[in-house]
N, C-alpha and C positions, 0 to 999 in steps of 0.2 A: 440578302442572307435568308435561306429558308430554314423552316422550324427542324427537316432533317441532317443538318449539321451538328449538329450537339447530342452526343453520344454522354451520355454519364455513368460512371460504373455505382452499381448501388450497392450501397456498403451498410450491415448491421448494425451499427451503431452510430448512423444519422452523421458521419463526419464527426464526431466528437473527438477533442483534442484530449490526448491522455496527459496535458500537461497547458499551464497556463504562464504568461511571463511575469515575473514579477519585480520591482525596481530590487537590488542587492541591498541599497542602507537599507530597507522596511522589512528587512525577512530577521525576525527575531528566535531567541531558543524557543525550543520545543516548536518550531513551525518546520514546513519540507520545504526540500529542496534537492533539486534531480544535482546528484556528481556524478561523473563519467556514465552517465548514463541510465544512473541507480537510484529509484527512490528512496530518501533519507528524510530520518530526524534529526535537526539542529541541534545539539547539544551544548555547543561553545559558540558564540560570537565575539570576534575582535573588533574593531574597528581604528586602521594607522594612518592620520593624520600624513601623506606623503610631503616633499620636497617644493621649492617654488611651486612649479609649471603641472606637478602631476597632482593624480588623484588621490581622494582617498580612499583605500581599499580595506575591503571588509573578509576576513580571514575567519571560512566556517570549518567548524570539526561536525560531524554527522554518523551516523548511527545508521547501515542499511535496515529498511525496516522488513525487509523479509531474511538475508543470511545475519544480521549483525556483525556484518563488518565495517570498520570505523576507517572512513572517509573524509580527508579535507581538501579545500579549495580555497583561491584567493582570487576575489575578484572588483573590478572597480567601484564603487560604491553606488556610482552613477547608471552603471549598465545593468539590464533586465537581465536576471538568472530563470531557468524554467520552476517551476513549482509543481510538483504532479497533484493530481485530483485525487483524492486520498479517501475510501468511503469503507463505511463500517457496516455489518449486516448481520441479523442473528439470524441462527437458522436452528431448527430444530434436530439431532441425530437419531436417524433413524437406524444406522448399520455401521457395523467396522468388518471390512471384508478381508479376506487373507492376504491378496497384495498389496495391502498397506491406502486405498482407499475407503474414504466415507461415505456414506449417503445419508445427503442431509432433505430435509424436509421445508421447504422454503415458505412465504408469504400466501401463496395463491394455490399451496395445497399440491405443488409442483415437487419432484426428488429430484435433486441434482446432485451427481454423483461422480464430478470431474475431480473433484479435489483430494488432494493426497493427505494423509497423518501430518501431525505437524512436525518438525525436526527437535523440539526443544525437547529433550529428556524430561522435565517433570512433567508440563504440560502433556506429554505424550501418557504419562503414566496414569495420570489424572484423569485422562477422556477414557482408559481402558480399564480400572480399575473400577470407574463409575459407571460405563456401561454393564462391565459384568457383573455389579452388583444388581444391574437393573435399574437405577435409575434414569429418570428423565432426565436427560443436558439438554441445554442450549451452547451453541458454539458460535464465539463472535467470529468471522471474515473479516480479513483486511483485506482489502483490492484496491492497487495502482499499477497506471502501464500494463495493464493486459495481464498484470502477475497475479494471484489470489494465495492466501496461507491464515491457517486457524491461529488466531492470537490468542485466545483465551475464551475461559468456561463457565457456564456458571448450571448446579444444580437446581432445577425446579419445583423439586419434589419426588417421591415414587411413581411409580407407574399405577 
């Protein structure tokens, strides 16, 4: 076998999995957990003692955490569920532009300017009310599974 057999496609984000396995009994409320596909927050755990021969299964309600739609699953207690990687970011607003994105001001003095308004009616009010007054915000990011959405705000100070 020579070393020109092995083709690799190189990917930006080093092969990282957007999602980790985790056993079902050890996933508790308020922890994630991917349903149909969706990253969520726990809200309810059950857990049902089954019959002789079967398992027992653990019965989650969940919470998407970017549309908040409410999500449940039943699964063996025994078997590994996904868990997405779930990471928080503040970033500073620099702009609210007219098609309904932001430009935010990152770590390293970089704008990134991919991400949309948020959907929640107050939260929306809040970022554009405090900009036009002028103040400084910081806006937290939530990002899992490749999805990104502004969770919440907080004032700095004036300008």
């Amino acid at each position: 076998m020579s070393d020109e057999e092995h083709h690799f496609e190189s990917k930006a984000d080093a092969g990282a999995s957007k999602t980790y396995p985790q056993q079902a009994g050890t996933i508790r409320k308020n922890g994630y957990i991917v349903i149909k596909g969706r990253p969520c927050k726990v809200v309810e755990v059950s857990t049902s003692k089954t019959g002789k021969h079967g398992h027992a299964k653990c019965h989650f309600v969940a919470i998407d955490i970017f549309n908040a739609k409410k999500l449940e699953d039943i699964v063996p207690s025994s078997h590994n569920c996904d868990v997405p990687h779930v990471n928080r970011t503040d970033y500073q607003l620099i702009d609210i532009s007219e098609d309904g994105f932001v430009s935010l001001l990152t770590e390293s003095g970089n704008t990134k300017d991919d991400l949309k308004l948020p959907t929640d009616e107050n939260l929306l009010a809040q970022l554009k009310d405090g900009f036009a007054e002028g103040k400084d915000l910081v806006v937290t990011v939530m990002s899992a599974m490749g999805e990104e959405q502004i969770c919440a705000l907080k004032d700095i100070g004036p300008k």
